[in-house]
C-alpha positions in Angstrom: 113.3 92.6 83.7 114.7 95.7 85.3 113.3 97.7 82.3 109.9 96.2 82.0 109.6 96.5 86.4 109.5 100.2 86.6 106.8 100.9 83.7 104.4 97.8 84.9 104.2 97.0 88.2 101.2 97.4 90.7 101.9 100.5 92.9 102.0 98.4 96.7 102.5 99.8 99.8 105.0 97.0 101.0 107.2 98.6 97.8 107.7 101.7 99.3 109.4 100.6 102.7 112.7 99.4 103.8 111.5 98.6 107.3 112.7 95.0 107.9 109.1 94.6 110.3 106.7 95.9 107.1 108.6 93.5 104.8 108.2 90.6 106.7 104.6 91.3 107.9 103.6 91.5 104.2 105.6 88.0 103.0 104.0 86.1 105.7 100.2 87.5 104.3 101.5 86.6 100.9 102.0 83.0 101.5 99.2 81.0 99.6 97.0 84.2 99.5 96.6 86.8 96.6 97.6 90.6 96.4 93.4 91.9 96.5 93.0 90.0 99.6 96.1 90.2 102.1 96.4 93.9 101.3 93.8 94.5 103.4 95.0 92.6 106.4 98.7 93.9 105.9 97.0 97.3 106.5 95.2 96.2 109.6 98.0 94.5 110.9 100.0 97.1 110.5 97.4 99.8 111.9 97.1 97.7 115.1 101.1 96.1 115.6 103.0 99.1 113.8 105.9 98.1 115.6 107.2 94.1 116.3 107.6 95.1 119.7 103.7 95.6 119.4 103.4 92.4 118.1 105.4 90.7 120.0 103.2 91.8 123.0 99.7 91.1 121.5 97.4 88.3 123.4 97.9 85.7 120.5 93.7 84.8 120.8 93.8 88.6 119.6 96.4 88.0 116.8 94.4 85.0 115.7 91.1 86.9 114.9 93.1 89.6 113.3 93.9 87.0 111.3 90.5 85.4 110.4 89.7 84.7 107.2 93.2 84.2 105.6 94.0 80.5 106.5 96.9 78.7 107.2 96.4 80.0 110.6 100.2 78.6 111.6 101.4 81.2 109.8 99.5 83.9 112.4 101.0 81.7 115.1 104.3 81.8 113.9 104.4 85.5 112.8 103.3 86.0 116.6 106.4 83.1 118.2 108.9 85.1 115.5 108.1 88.8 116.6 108.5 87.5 120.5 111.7 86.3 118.9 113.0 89.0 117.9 112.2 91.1 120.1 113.4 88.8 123.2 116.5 87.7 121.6 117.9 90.3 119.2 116.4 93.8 120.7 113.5 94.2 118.7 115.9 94.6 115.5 115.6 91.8 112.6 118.9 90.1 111.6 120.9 91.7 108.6 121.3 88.6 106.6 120.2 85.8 104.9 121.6 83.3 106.9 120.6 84.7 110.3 117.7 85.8 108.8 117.4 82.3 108.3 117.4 81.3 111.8 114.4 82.9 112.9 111.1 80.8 113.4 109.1 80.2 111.0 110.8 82.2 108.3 112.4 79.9 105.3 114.7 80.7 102.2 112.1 82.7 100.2 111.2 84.9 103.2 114.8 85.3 104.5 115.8 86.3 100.7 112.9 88.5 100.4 113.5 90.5 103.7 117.4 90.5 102.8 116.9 92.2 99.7 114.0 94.2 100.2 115.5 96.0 103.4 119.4 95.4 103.4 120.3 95.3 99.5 121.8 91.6 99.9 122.3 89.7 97.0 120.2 86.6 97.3 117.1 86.1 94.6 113.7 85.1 95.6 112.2 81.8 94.6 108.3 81.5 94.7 105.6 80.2 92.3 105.8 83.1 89.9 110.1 82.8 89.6 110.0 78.7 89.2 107.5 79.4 86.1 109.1 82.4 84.5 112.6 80.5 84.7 111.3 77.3 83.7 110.1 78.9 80.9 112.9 81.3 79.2 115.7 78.6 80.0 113.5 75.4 79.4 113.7 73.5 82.5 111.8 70.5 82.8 112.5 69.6 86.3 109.6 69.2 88.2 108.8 72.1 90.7 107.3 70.1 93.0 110.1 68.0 94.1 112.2 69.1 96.3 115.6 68.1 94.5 114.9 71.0 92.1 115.0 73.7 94.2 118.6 73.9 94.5 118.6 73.9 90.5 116.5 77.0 90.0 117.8 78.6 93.2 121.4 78.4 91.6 120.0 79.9 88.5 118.4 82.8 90.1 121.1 83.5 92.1 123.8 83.6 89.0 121.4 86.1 87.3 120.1 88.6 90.2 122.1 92.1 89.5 124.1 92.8 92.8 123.7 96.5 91.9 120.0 95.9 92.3 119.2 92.5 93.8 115.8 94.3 95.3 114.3 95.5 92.4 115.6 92.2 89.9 113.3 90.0 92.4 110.4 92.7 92.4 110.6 92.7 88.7 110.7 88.7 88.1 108.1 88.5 90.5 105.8 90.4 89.2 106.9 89.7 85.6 105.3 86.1 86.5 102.1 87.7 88.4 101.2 89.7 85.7 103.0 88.9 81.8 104.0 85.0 82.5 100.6 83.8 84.2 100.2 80.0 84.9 97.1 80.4 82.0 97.1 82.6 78.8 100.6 84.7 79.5 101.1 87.6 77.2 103.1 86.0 74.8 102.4 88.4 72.2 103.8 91.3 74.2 106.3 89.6 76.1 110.0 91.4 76.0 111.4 88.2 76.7 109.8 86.7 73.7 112.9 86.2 71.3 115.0 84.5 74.2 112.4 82.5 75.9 113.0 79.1 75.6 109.4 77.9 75.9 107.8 80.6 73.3 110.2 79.6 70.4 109.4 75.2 71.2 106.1 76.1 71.7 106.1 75.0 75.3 104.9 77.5 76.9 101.3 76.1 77.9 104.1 72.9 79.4 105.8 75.1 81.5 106.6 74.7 84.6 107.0 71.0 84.9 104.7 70.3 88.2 103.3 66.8 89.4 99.9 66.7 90.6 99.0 67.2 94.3 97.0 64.1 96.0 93.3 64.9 96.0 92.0 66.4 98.9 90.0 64.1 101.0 86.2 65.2 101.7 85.1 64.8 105.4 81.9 65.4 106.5 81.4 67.2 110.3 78.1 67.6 112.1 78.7 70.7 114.6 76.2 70.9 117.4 75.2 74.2 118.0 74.4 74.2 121.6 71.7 77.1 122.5 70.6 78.2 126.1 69.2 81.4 126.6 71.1 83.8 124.8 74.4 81.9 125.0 76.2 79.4 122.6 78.4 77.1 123.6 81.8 77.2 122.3 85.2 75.1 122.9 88.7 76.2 122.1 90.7 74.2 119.5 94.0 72.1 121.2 97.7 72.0 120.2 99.2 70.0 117.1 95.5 70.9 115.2 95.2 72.7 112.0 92.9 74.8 113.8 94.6 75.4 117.1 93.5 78.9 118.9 90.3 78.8 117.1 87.0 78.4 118.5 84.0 75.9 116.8 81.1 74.4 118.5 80.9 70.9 119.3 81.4 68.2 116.2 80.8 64.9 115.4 82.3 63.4 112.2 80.3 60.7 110.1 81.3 59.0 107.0 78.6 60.4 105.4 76.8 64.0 104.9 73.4 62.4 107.0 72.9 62.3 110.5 69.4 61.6 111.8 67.8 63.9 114.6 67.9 60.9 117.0 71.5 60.3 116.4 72.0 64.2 116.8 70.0 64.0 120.3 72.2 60.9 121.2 75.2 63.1 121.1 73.5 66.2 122.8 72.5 64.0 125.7 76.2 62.4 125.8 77.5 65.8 126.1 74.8 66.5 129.1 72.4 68.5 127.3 68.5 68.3 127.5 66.6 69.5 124.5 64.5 72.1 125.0 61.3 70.4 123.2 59.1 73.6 123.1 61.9 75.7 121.1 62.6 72.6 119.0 63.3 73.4 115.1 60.5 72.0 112.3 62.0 68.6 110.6 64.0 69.8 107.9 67.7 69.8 106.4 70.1 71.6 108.7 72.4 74.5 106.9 75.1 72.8 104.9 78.8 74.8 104.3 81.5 73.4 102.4 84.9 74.9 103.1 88.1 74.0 101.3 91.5 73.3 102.9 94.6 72.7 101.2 94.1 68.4 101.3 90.6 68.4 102.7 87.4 69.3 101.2 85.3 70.0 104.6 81.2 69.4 104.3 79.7 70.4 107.4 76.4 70.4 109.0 74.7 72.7 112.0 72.4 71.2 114.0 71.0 74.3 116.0 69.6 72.7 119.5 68.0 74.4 121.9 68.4 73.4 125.6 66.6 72.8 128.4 69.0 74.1 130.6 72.9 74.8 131.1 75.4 72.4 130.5 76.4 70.5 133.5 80.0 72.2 135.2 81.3 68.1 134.4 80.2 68.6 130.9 82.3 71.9 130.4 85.1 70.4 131.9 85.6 67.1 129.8 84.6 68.9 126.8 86.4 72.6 127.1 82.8 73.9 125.6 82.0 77.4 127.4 78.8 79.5 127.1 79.5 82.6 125.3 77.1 85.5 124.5 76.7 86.7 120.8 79.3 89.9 121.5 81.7 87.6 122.7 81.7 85.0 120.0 82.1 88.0 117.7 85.6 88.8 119.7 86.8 85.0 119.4 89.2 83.7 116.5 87.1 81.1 114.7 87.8 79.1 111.6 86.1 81.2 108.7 84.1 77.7 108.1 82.2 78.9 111.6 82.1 82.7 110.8 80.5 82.2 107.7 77.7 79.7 109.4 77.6 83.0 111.8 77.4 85.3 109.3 74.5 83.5 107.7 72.5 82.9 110.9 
């Protein structure tokens, strides 16, 4: 691995910094996203926060549509909770280990080991997607990587093998040993330095490898968002706590069982909100704009009803609903769910 690392790997800006801050800023883009795309928002991030302390004293509404576009958005929350963190209860400096490294909000073994070895040299190995399949494969484990009994299997395993002369580069090199020679489909086999000692290669398991039960399938709901026009304002509301979405802004939504919902039943729910449709700016019959938007267990189908109205929504109305007029410049300044900014984008 250490051999292969220096003559192969992708030349990263998060590789060339010990900086505790940089180290953990790029692992929280990482999770569930791919090099191309968080490598652009690691360099925004970085260009606006440079420092925690910057960070830690950013509106989070402002952190949030930094953010857009990358899902997950708990992980922008908690990036934001962890920099206050840090800076409130250790100075503004990151803890020096693993285990206190451990302690901080939102980050878990695979961050804590990647920060500890990255920036302080300490002798703990990563364990992500890419090192359960390359393990898996050159010792033959068939435990399943999806249960959570196996972790301490193939953590134990990493750990007796990382090189406590170079614990940073050994988890750069597995890691992107599995990114780019031991992919999930079609590895380089061929061209593989670990060919005569893989396990996997010399069964002919290789295409078996890593062991991983299937997820549930994701569940398909189907949302009908009002899109609430006066003027030149839209109406708006923000997302509440203990949602996927909290922080975000979307319009008003109904949710149906199916993808239909008739323009009476759509003027039933306008009116329930307090709005009066604007009948001389009302749209031709037709099929409203349909997105479809992928979450990790939901499959979203939604709607936009675009209605103009008659007047502004009633001050009751904005207050048992949270929905707000905002003007086009403003809604381009608000977080949103990238389901809304591509219905935006579109329209």
């Amino acid at each position: 691995m250490l051999a292969w690392y220096p003559r192969h790997h992708r030349d990263l800006p998060w590789r060339h910094t010990r900086d505790p801050y940089a180290i953990w800023l790029s692992e929280v883009i990482l999770q569930q996203t791919r090099v191309a795309q968080g490598l652009p928002y690691y360099e925004a991030f970085l260009a606006a926060y440079p420092t925690v302390q910057a960070l830690a004293g950013a509106p989070e509404q402002e952190v949030l549509r930094l953010w857009q576009g990358l899902g997950y958005y708990s992980r922008a929350r908690n990036m934001h909770h962890t920099a206050q963190q840090v800076v409130q209860e250790h100075g503004g400096q990151f803890p020096t280990t693993y285990a206190n490294l451990l302690k901080l909000r939102g980050v878990g073994p695979y961050t804590a080991a990647a920060i500890a070895s990255f920036a302080f040299g300490e002798a703990v190995a990563v364990l992500d997607g890419n090192v359960y399949r390359v393990l898996a494969r050159i010792f033959g484990l068939h435990s399943d990587i999806a249960a959570p009994a196996s972790r301490k299997e193939f953590q134990a395993l990493a750990d007796q093998h990382i090189p406590a002369a170079a614990p940073a580069d050994f988890n750069q090199a597995i890691m992107e040993f599995g990114a780019l020679q031991c992919t999930p489909a079609r590895p380089d086999c061929l061209f593989c330095p670990m060919q005569h000692s893989c396990w996997a290669f010399q069964h002919g398991q290789v295409a078996l490898l890593p062991v991983k039960s299937k997820a549930k399938a994701a569940r398909v709901r189907y949302l009908h968002y009002l899109v609430l026009r006066h003027g030149e304002a839209i109406y708006l509301k923000k997302r509440g706590e203990k949602d996927i979405w909290q922080g975000l802004y979307d319009f008003a939504v109904v949710e149906t069982t199916g993808l239909e919902l008739d323009a009476a039943e759509v003027l039933r729910h306008v009116e329930v909100l307090g709005g009066r449709l604007d009948t001389r700016l009302a749209a031709e019959p037709g099929p409203p704009p349909l997105l479809k938007h992928v979450l990790s267990h939901q499959k979203l189908e939604a709607r936009f009803h675009t209605v103009w109205l008659a007047g502004a929504l009633p001050a009751t109305a904005l207050a048992d609903t949270g929905l707000r007029a905002y003007s086009p410049a403003e809604i381009e300044e608000l977080p949103k769910p990238q389901l809304i900014a591509n219905y935006l984008g579109k329209n």
